[in-house]
DSSP file (Angstrom, degrees, kcal/mol; ACC not computed):
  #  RESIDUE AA STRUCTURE BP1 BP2  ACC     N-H-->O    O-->H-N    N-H-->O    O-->H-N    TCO  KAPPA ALPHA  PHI   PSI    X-CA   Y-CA   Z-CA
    1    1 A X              0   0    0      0, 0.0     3,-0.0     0, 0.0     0, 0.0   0.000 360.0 360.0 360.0 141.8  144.1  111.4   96.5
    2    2 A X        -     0   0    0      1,-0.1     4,-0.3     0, 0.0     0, 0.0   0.514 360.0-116.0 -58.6-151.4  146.8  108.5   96.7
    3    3 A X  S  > S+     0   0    0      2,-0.1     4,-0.8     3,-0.1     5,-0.2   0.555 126.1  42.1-115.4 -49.9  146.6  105.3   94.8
    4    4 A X  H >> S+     0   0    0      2,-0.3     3,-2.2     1,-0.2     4,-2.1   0.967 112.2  53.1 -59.4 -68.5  146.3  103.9   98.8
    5    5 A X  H >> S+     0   0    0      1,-0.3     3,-1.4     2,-0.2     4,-1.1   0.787 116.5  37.2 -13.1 -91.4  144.0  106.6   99.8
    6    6 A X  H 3> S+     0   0    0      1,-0.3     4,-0.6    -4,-0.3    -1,-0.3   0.171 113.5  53.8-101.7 -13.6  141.7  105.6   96.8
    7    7 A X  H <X S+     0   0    0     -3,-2.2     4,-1.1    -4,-0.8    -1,-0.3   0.837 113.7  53.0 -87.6 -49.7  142.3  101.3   97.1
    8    8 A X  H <X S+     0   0    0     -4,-2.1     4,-1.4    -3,-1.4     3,-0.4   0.904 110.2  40.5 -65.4 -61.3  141.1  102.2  100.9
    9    9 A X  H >X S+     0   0    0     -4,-1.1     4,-3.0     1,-0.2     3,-2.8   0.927 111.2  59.4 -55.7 -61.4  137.8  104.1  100.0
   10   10 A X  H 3X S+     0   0    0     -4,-0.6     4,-0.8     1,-0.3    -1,-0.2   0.684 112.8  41.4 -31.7 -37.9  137.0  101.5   97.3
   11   11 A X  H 3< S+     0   0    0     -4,-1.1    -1,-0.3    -3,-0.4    -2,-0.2   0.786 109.6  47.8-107.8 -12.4  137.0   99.1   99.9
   12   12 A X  H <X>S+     0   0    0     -3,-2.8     5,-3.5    -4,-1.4     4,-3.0   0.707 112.7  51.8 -73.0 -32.7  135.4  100.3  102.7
   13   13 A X  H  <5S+     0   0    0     -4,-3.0    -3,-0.2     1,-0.3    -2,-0.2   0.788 111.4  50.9 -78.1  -3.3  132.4  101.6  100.3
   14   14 A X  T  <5S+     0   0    0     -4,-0.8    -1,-0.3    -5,-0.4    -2,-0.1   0.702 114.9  44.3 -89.7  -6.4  132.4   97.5   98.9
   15   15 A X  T  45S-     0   0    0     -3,-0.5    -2,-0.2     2,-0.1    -1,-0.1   0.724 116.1-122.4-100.4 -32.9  132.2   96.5  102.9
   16   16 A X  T  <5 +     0   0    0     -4,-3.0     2,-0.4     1,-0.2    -3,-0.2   0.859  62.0 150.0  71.8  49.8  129.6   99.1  103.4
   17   17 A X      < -     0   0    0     -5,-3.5     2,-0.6     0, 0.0    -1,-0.2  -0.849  40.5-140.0 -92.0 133.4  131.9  100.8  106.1
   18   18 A X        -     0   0    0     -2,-0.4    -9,-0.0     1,-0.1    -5,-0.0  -0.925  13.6-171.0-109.4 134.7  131.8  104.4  106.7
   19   19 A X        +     0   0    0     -2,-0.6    -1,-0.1     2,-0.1     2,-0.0   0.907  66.0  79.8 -71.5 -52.1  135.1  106.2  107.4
   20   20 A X        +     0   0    0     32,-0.1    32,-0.2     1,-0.1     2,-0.2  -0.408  64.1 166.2 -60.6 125.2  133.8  109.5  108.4
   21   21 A X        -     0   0    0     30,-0.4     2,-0.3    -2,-0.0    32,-0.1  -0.678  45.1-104.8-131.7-166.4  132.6  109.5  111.9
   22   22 A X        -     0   0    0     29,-0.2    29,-0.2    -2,-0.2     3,-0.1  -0.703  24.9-177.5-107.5 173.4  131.6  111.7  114.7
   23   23 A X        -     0   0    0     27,-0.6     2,-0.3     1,-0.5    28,-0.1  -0.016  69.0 -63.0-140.8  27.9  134.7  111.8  117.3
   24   24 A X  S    S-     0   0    0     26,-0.1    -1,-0.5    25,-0.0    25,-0.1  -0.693 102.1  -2.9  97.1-160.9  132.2  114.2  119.8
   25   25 A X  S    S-     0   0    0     -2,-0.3     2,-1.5     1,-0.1    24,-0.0  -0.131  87.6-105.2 -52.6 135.8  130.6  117.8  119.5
   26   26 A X        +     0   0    0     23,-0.1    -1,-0.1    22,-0.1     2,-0.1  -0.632  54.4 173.1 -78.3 101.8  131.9  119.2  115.9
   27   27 A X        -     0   0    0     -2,-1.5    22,-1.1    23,-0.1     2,-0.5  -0.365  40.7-118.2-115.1-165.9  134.6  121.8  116.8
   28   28 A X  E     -A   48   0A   0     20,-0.2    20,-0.2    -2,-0.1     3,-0.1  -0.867  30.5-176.8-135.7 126.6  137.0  123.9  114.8
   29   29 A X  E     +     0   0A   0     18,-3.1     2,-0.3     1,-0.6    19,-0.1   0.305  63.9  17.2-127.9  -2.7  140.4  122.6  116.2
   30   30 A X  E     -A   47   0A   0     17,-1.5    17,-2.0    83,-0.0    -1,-0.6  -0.950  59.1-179.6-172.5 147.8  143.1  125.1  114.0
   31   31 A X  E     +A   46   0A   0     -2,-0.3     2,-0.3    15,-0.2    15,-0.2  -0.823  12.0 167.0-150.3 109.0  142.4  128.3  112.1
   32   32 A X  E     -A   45   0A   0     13,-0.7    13,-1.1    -2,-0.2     2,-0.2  -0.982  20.3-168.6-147.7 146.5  145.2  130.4  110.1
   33   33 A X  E     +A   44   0A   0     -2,-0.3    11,-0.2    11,-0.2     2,-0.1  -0.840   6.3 176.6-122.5 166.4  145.5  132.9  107.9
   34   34 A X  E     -A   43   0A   0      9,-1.2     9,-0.7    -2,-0.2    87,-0.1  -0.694  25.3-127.7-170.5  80.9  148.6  133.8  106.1
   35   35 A X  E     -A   42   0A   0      7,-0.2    87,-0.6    83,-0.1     7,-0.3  -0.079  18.4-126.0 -54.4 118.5  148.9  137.1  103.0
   36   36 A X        -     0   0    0      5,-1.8    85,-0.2    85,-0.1     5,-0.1   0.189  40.3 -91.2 -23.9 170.5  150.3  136.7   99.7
   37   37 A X  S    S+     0   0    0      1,-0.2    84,-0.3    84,-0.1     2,-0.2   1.000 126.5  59.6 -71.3 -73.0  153.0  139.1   98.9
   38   38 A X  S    S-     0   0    0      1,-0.2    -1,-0.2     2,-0.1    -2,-0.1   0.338  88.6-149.0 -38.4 -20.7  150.6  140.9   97.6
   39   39 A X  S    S+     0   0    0      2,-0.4    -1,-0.2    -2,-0.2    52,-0.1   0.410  79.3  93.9  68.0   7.4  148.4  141.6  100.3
   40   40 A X  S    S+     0   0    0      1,-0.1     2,-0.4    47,-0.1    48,-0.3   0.014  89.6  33.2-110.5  44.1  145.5  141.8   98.5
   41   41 A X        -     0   0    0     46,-0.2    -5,-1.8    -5,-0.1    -2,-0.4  -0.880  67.6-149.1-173.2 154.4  144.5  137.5   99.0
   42   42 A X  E     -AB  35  86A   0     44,-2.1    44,-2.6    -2,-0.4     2,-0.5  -0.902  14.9-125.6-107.1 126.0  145.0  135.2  102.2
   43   43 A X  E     -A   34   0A   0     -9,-0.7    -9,-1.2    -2,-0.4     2,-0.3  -0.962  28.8-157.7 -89.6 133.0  145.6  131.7  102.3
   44   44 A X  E     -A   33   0A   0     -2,-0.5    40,-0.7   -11,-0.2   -11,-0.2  -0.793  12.8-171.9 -92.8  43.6  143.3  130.5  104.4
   45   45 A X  E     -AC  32  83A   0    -13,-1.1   -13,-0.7    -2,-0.3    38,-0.2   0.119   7.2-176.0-112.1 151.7  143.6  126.9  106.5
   46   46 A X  E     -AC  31  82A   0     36,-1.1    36,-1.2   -15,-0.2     2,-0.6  -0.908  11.4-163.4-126.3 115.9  140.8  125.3  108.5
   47   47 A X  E     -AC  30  81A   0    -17,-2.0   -18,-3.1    34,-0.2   -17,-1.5  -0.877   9.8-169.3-131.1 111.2  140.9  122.4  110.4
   48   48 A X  E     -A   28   0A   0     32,-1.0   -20,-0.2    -2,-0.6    32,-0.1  -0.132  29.9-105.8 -77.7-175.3  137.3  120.4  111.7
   49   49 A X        -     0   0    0    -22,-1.1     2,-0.6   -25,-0.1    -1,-0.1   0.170  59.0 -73.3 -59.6 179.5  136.9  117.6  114.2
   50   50 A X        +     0   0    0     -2,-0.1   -27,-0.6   -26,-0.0     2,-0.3  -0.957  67.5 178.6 -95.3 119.7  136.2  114.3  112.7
   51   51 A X        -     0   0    0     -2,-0.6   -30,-0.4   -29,-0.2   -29,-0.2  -0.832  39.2-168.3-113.3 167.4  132.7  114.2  111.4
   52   52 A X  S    S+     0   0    0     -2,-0.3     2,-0.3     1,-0.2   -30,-0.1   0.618  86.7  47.7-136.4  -1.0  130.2  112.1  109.7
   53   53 A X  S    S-     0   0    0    -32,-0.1     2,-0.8     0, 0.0    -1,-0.2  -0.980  89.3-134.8-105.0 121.7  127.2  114.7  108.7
   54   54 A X        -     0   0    0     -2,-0.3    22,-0.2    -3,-0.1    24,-0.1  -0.564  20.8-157.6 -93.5 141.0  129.0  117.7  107.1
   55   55 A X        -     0   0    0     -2,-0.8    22,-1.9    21,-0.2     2,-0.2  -0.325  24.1 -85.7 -97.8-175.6  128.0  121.2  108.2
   56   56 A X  E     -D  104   0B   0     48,-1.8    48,-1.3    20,-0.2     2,-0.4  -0.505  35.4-155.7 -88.3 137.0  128.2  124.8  106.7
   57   57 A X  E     -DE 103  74B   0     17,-2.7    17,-0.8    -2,-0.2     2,-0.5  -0.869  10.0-168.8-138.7 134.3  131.1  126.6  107.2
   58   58 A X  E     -DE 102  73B   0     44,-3.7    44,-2.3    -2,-0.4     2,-0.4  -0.809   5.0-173.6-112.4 133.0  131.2  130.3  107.1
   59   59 A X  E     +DE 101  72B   0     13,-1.4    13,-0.8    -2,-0.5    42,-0.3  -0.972  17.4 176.3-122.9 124.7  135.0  131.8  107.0
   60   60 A X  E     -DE 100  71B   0     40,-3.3    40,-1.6    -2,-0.4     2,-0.5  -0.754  22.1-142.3-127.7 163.5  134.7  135.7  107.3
   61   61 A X  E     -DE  99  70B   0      9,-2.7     8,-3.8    -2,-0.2     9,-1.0  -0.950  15.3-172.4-135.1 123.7  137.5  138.6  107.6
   62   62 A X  E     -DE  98  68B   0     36,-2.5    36,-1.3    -2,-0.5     6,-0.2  -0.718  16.8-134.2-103.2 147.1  137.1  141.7  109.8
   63   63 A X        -     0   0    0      4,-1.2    34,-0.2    -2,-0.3    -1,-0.1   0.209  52.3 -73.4 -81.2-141.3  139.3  144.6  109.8
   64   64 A X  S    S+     0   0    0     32,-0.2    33,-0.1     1,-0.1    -1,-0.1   0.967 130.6  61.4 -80.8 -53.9  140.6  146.4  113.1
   65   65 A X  S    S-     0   0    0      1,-0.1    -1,-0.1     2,-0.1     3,-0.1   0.578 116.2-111.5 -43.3 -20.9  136.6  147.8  113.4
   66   66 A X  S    S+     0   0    0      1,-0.2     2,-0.5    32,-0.0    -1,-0.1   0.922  73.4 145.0  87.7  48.3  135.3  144.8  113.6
   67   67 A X        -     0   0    0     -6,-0.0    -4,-1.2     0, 0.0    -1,-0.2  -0.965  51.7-123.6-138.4 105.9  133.7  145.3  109.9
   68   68 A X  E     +E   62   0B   0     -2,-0.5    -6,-0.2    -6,-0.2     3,-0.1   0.069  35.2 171.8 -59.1 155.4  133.6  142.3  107.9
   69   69 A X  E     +     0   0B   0     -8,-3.8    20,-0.7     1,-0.6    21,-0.2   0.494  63.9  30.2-145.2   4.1  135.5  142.8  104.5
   70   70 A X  E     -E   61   0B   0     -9,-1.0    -9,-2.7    18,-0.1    -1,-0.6  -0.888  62.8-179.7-156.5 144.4  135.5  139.3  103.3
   71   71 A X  E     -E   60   0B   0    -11,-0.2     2,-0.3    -2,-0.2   -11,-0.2  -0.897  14.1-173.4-131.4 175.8  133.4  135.8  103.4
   72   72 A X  E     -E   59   0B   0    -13,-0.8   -13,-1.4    -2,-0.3     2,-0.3  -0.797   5.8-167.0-125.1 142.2  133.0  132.4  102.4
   73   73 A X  E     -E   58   0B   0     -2,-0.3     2,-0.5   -15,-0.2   -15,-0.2  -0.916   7.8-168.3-109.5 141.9  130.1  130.0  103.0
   74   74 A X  E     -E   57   0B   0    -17,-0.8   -17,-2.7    -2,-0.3     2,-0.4  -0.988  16.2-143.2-104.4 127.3  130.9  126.5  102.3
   75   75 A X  S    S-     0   0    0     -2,-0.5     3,-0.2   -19,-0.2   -19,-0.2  -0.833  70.8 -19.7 -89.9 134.1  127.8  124.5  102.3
   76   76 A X  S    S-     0   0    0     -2,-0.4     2,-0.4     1,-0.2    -1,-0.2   0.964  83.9-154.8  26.0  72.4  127.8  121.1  103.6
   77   77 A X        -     0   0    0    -22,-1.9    -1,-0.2    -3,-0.4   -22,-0.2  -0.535   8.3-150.7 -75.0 140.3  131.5  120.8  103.3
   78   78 A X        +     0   0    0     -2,-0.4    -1,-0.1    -3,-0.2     2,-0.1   0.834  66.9  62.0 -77.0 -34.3  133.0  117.2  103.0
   79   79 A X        -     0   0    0      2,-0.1     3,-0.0   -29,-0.0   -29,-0.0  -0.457  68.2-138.1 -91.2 162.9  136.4  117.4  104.5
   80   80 A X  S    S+     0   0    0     -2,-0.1   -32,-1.0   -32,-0.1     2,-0.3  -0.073  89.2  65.8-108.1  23.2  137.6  118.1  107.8
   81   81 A X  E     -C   47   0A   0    -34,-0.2     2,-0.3   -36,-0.0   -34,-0.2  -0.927  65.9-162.1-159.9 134.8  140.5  120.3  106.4
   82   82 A X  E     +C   46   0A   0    -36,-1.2   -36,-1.1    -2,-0.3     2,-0.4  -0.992  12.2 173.5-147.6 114.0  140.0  123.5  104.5
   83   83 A X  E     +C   45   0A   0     -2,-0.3   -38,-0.2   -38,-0.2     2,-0.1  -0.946  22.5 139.2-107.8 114.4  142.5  125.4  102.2
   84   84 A X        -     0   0    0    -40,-0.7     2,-0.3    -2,-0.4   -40,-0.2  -0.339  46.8-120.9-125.2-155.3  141.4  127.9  100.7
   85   85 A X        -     0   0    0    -42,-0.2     2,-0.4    -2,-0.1   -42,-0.2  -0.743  20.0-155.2-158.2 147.5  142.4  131.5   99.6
   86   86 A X  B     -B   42   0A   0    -44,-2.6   -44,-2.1    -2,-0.3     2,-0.6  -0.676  15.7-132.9 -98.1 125.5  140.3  134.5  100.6
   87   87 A X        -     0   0    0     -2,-0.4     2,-0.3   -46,-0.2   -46,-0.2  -0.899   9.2-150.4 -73.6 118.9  140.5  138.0   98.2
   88   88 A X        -     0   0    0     -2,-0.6   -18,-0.1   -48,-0.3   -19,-0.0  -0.736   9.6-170.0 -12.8 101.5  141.0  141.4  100.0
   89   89 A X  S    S+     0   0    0    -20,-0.7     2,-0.2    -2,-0.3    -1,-0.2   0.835  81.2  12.5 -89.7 -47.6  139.2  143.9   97.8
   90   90 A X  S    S-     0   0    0    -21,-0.2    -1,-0.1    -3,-0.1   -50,-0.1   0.138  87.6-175.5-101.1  49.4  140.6  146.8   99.6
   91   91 A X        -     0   0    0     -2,-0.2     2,-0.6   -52,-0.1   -51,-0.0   0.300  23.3-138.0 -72.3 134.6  143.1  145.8  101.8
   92   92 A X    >   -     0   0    0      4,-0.1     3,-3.7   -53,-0.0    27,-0.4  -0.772  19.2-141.2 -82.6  88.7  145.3  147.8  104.5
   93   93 A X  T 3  S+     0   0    0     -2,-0.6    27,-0.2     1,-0.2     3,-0.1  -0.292  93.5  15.7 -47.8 145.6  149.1  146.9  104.5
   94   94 A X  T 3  S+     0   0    0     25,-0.9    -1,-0.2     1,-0.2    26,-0.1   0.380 100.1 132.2  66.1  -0.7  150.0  146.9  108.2
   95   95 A X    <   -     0   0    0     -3,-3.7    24,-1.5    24,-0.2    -1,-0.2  -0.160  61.5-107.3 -69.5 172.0  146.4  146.8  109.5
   96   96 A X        -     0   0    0     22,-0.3     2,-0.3    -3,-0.1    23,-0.3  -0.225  38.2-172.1 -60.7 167.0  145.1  144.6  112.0
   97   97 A X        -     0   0    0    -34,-0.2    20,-1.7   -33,-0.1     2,-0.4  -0.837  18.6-158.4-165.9 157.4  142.7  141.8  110.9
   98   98 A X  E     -DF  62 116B   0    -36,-1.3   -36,-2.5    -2,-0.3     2,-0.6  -0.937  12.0-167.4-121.3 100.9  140.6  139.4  112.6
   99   99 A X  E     -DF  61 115B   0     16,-2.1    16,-3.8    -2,-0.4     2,-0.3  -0.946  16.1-175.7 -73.6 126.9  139.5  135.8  110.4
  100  100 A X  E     -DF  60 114B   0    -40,-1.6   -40,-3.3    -2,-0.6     2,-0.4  -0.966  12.8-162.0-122.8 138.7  136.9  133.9  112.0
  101  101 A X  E     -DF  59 113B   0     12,-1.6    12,-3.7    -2,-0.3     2,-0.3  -0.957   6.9-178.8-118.1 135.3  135.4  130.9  111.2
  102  102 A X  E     -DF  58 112B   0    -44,-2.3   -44,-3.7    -2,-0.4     2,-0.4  -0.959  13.1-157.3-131.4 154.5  132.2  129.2  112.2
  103  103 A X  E     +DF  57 111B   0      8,-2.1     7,-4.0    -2,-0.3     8,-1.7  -0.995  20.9 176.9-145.5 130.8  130.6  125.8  111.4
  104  104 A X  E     -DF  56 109B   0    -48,-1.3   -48,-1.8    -2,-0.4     2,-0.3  -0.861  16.0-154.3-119.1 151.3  126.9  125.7  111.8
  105  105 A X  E >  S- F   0 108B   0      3,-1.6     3,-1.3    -2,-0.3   -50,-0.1  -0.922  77.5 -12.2-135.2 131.1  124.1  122.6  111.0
  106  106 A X  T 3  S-     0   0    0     -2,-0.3     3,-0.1     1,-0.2   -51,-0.0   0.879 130.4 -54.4  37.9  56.3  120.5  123.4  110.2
  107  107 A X  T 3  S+     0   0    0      1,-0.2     2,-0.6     0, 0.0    -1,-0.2  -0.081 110.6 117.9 109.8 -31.6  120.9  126.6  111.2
  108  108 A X  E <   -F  105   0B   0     -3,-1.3    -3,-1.6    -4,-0.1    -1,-0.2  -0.576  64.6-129.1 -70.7 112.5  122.3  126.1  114.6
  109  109 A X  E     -F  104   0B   0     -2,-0.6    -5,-0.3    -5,-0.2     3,-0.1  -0.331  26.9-177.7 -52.2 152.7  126.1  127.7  115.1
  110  110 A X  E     -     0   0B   0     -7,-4.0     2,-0.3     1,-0.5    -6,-0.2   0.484  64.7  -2.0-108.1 -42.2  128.4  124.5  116.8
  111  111 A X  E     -F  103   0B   0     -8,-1.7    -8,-2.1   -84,-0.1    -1,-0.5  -0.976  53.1-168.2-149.1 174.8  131.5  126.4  117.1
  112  112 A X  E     +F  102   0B   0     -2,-0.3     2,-0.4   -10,-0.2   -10,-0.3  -0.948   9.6 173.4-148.0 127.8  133.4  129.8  116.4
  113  113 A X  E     -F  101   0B   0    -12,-3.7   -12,-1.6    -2,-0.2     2,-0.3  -0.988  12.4-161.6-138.4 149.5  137.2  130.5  116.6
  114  114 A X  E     -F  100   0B   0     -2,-0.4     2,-0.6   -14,-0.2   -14,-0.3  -0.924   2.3-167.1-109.8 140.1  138.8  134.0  115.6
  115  115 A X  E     -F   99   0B   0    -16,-3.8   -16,-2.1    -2,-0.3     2,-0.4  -0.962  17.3-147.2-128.0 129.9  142.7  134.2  114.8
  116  116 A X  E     +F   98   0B   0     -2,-0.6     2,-0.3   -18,-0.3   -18,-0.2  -0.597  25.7 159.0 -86.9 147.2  143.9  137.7  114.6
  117  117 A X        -     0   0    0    -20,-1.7     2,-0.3    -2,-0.4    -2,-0.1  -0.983  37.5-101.8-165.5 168.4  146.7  139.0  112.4
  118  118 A X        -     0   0    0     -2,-0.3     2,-1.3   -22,-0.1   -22,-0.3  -0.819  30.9-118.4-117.8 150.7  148.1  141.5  110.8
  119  119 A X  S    S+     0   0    0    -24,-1.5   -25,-0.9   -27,-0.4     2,-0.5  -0.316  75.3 110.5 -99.4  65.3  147.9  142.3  107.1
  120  120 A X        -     0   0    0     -2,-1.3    -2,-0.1   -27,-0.2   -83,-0.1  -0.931  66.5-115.0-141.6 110.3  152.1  141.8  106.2
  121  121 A X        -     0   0    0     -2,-0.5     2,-0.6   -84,-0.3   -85,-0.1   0.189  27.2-159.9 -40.0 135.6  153.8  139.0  104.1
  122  122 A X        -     0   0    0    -87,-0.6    -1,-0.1   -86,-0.1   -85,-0.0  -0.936  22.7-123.7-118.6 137.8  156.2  136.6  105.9
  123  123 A X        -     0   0    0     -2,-0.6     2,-0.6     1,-0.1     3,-0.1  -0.280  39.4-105.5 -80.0 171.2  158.4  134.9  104.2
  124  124 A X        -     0   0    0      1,-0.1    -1,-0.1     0, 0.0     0, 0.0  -0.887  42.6 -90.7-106.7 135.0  157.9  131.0  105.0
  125  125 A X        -     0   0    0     -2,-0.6     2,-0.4     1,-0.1    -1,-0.1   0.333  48.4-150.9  -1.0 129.9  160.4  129.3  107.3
  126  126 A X        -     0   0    0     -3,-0.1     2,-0.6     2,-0.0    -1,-0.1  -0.988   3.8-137.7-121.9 141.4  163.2  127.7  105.0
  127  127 A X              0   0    0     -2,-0.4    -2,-0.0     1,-0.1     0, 0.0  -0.815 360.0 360.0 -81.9 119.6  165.1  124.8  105.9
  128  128 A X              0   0    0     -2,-0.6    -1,-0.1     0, 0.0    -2,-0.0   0.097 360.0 360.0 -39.7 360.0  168.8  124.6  105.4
């Protein structure tokens, strides 16, 4: 967190403002995943809605069968952006893969988005 970042909370919590709000229904607005060179762990990204009660969020990976082969639960996650990185234990170079994410509160699901990919390093974009 910034020095700005961190003057800003400090002074909303002395005003007894809260930053965190609801902005509508709590949805899942961006999901990607994106394999090490190694192929055996994912980085992971999530991206909520604006919220001000934080829900569960369960981030799962299915293979081409549609047979989960990795999770997360987050419990009452704080942020509305989630980086994470997900382990593979046995992982298929060149498969198919599904990661899905869902964000649930007292039990009730709120949203679900899947992004498929396939299990093969890319190198990341370089600028010139």
């Amino acid at each position: 967190m910034s020095s700005c970042q961190i003057d800003t909370a400090r002074a909303s919590m002395a005003a007894g403002l809260n930053l965190k709000f609801d902005a509508g229904p709590l949805r899942i607005e961006r999901i990607e995943a994106r394999p090490y060179p190694d192929l055996r762990r994912l980085w992971v990204r999530v991206q909520l809605s604006n919220f001000a009660t934080p829900p569960n969020v369960r981030i799962a990976c299915l293979d081409a069968e549609g047979v989960e082969v990795a999770d997360m639960l987050l419990v009452e996650w704080q942020d509305a952006y989630i980086s994470m990185t997900m382990h593979l234990r046995q992982p298929n170079p060149g498969d198919d893969y599904t990661l899905r994410a869902e964000v649930a509160r007292d039990e009730a699901l709120l949203d679900s988005l899947d992004y498929p990919f396939t299990l093969e390093f890319q190198e990341p974009n370089k600028k010139t």
